[in-house]
C-alpha positions as CSV (number, residue, x, y, z in Angstrom):
1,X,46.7,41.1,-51.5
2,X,44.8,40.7,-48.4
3,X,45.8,42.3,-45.2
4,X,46.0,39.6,-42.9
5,X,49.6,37.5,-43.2
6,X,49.2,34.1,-43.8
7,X,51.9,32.6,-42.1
8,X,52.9,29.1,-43.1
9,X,51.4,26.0,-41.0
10,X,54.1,24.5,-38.7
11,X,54.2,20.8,-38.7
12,X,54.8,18.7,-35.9
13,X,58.1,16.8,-36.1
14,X,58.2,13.7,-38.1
15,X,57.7,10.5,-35.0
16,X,60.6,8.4,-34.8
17,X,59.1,5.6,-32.5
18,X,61.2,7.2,-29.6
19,X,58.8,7.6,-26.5
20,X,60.3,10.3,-24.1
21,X,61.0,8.3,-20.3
22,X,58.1,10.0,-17.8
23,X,60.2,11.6,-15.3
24,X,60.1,8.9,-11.8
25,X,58.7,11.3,-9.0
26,X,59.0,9.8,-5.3
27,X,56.4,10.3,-2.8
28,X,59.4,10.3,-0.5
29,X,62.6,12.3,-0.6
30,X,65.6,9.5,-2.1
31,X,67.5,7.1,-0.6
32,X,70.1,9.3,0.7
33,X,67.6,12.1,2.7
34,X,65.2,9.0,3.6
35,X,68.2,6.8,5.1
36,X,69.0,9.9,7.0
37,X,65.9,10.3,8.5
38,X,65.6,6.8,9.2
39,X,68.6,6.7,11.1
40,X,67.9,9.7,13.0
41,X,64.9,8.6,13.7
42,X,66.1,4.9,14.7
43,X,68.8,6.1,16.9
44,X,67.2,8.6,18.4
45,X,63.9,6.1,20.1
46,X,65.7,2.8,19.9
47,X,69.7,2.9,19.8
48,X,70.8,5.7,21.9
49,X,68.7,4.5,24.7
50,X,69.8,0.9,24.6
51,X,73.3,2.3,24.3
52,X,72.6,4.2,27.4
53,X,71.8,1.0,29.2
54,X,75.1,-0.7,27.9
55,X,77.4,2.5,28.9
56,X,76.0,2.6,32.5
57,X,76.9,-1.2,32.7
58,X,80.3,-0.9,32.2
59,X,80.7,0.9,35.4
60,X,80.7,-2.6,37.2
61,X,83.3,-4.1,34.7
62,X,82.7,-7.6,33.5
63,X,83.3,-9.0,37.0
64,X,80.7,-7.3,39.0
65,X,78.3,-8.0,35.5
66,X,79.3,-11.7,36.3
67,X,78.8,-11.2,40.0
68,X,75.2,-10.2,39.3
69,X,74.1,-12.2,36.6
70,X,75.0,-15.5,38.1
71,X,73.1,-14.6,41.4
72,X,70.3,-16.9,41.8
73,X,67.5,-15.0,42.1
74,X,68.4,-12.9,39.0
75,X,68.5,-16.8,37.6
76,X,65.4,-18.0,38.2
77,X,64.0,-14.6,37.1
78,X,65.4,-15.1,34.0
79,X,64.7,-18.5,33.4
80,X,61.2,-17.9,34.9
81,X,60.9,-15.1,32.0
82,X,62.3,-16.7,28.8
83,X,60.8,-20.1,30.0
84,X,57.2,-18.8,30.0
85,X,57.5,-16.4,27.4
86,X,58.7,-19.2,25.0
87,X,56.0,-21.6,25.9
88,X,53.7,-19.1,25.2
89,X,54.7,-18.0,22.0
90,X,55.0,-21.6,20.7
91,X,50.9,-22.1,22.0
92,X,50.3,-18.8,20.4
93,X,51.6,-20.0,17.2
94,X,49.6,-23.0,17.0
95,X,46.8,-21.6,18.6
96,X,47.0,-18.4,16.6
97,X,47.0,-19.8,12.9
98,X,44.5,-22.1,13.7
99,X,42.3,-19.2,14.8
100,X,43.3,-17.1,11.9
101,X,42.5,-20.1,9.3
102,X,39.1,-21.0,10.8
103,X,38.6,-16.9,10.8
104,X,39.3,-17.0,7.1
105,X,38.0,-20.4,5.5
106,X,34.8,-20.4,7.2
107,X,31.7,-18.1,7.5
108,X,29.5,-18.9,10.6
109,X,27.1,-16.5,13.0
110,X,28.9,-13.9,15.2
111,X,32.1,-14.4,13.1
112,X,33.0,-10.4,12.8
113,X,32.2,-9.6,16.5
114,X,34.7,-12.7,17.8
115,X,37.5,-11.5,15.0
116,X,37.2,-7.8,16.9
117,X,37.4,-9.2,20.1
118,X,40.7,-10.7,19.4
119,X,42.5,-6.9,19.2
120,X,40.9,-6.5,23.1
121,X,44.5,-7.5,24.3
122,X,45.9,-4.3,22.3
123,X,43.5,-2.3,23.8
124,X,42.8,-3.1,27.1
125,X,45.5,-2.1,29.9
126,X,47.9,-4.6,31.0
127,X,46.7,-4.5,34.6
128,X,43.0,-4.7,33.5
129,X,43.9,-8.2,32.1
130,X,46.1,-9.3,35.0
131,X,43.3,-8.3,37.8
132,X,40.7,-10.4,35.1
133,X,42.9,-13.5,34.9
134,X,43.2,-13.6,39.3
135,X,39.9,-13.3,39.2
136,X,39.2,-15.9,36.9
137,X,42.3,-18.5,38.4
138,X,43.0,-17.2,41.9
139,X,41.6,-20.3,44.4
140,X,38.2,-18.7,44.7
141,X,37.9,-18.0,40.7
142,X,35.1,-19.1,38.5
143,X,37.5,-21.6,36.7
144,X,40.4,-21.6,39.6
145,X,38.5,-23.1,41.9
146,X,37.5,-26.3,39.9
147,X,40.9,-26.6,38.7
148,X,42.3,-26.6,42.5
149,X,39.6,-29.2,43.1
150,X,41.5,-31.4,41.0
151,X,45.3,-30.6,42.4
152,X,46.2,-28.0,39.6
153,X,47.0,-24.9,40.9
154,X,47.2,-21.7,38.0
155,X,47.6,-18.3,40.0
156,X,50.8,-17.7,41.5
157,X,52.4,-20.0,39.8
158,X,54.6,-20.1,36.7
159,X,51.6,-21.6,34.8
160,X,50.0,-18.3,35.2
161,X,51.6,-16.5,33.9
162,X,52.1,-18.4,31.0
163,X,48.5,-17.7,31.0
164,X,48.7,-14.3,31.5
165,X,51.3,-14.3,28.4
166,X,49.0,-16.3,26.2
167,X,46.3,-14.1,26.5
168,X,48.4,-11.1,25.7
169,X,50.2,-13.1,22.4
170,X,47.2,-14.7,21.3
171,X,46.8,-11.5,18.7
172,X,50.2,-10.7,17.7
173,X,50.0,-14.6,15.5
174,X,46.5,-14.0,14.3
175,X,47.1,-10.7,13.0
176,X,50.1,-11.5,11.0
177,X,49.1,-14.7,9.6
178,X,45.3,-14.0,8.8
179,X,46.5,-11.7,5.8
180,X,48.8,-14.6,4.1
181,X,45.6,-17.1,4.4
182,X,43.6,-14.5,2.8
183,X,46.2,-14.2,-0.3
184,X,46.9,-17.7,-0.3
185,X,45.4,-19.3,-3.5
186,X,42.9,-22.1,-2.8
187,X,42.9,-23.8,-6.2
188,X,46.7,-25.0,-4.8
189,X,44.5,-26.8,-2.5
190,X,41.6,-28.1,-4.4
191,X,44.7,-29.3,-7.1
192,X,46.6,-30.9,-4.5
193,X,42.8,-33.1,-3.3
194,X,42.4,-33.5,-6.9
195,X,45.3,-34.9,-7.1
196,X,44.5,-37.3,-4.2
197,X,46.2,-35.9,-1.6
198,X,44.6,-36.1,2.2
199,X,43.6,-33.1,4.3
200,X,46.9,-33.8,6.3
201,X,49.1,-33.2,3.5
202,X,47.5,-30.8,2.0
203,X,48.1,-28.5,5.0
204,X,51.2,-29.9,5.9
205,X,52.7,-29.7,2.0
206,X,50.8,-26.9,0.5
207,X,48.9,-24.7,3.5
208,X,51.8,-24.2,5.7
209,X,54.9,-23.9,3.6
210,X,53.2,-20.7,2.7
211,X,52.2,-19.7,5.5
212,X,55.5,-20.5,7.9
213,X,57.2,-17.1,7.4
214,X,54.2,-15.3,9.1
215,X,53.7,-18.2,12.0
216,X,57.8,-17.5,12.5
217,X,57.1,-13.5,12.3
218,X,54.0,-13.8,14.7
219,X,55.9,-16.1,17.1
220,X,58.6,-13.8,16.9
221,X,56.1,-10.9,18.1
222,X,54.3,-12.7,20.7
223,X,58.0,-13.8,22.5
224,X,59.4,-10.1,22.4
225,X,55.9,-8.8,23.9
226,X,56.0,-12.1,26.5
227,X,59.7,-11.1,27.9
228,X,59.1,-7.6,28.6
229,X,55.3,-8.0,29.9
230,X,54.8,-6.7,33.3
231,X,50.9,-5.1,34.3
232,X,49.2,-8.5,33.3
233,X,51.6,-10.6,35.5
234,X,52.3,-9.2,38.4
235,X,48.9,-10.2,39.8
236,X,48.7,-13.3,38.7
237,X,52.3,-14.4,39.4
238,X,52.7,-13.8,43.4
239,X,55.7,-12.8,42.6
240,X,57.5,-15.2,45.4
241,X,61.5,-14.6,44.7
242,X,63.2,-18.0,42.5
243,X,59.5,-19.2,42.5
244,X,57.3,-16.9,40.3
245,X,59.2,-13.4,40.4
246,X,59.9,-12.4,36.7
247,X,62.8,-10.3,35.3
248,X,60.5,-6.9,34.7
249,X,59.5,-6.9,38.4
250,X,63.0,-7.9,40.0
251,X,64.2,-4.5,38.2
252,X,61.5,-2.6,39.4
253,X,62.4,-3.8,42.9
254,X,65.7,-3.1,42.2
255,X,65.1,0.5,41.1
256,X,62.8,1.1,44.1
257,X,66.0,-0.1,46.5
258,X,68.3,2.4,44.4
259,X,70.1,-0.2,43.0
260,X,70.6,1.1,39.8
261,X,73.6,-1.2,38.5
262,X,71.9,-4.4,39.6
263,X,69.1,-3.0,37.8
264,X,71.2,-1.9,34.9
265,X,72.9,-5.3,34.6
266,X,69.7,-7.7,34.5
267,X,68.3,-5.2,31.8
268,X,71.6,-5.6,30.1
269,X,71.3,-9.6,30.2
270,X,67.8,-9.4,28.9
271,X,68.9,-7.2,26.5
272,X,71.5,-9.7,25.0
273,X,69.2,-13.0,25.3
274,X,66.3,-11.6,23.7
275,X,68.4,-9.7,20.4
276,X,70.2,-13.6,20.3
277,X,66.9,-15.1,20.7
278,X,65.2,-12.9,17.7
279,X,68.4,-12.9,15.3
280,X,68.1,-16.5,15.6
281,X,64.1,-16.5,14.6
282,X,64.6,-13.5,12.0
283,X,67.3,-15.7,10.3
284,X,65.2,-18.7,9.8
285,X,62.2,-17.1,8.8
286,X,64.7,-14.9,5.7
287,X,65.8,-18.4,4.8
288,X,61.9,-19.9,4.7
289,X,61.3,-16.9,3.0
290,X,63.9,-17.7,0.4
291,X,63.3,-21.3,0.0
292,X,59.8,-20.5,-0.5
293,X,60.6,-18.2,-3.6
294,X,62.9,-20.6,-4.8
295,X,60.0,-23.2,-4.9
296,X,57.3,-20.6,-6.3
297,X,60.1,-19.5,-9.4
């Protein structure tokens, strides 16, 4: 009998077609910790300081709120400032998917260095842009000067700074809608010409019922950034009071006269315009979004 045991040879248990679950690890801590920090996070930059705003207001009561709201310069500030930023946007998001389409269907010279130049808005200072648009408009401007020729007048007026606002939204529409164009199939399109359909409906009935969500999103963006925008207007505006002063600028002169709750209470009206305006736009594009869905299941 040899020295070394010979120990019997385990087997491995019989399969029984079972596959053991792989344990689901998160990158992220669960929902619980992660809506915690989200929250924190959330109220401490956004809703503590907009609550701020709101609990300072109700020093004046809803009477001396009234009182200021309805004076007519805070009025025409405020119409002055949703008007043009609306206008804007709505150029912007024609404007701004037709750039992004042409930037993604077609391939011509010099097509990567005009695609970077449309993030120079995001990079270069507000006031940069303003003092470059009065320069360009003003009555002794390059392209002002021809215009006032011909009776239109662009700086100091509320056409500038629409201007001034286009410029500044032009990138907030191409950005979000270039990346749905990119995903968007193309046989869709070369079925639906197959199919005879026209160039017309083609966009209108296969192009841009995919692509309406984004437009809505980037409008959305370029009309938030349009009401609060202050460095590239001021200098192209004139800022003459019920003529071409905006919102921003009346609470800075506000603030620079100490008076904080006339200050507090047209922030407090932007406030509530802009969250209407924007729950309004989010809601529409959620129920594009959903119709879409519908029609791709």
């Amino acid at each position: 009998m040899s020295s070394t045991t010979l120990h019997p040879r385990i087997s491995p248990p019989p399969y029984t077609g079972a596959v053991r679950p792989a344990r689901h690890r998160r990158v992220i801590p669960g929902f619980g910790l992660g809506l915690g920090y989200t929250l924190a996070w959330l109220g401490l930059i956004v809703l503590i300081p907009l609550a701020s705003v709101f609990l300072y207001s109700t020093q004046l009561g809803w009477a001396g709120l009234w009182n200021i709201w309805t004076e007519p310069r805070v009025l025409a500030s405020l119409r002055l400032s949703f008007g043009t930023a609306l206008a804007a946007a709505v150029f912007n998001a024609v404007m701004g998917t037709l750039v992004a389409w042409v930037f993604v269907r077609y391939r011509f010279p010099g097509r990567r260095l005009f695609d970077a130049m449309i993030d120079l808005p995001f990079a270069l200072p507000t006031a940069v842009a303003g003092i470059a648009l009065t320069a360009l408009y003003g009555p002794n401007g390059w392209i002002g000067q021809w215009l006032e020729s011909v009776g239109v007048k662009v700086a100091y007026t509320p056409i500038g700074i629409t201007v001034a606002l286009v410029f500044i939204g032009l990138p907030f529409v191409v950005r979000v809608v270039q990346p749905v164009l990119v995903e968007t199939e193309r046989e869709l399109e070369e079925a639906a010409a197959s199919l005879g359909a026209g160039r017309w409906q083609t966009v209108t009935r296969v192009v841009l019922p995919a692509v309406w969500p984004a437009v809505l999103a980037g409008f959305a963006l370029a009309f938030a950034r349009g009401v609060g925008e202050y460095g590239s207007v001021i200098f192209i505006a004139g800022n003459i009071p019920q003529v071409s002063e905006i919102a921003p600028l009346l609470i800075t002169i506000k603030l620079e006269e100490f008076d904080y709750a006339g200050a507090t209470a047209i922030a407090v009206a932007m406030l509530l315009l802009s969250f209407a305006l924007l729950l309004v736009i989010n809601s529409l594009q959620s129920r594009l979004a959903r119709g879409e869905r519908r029609a791709g299941g």
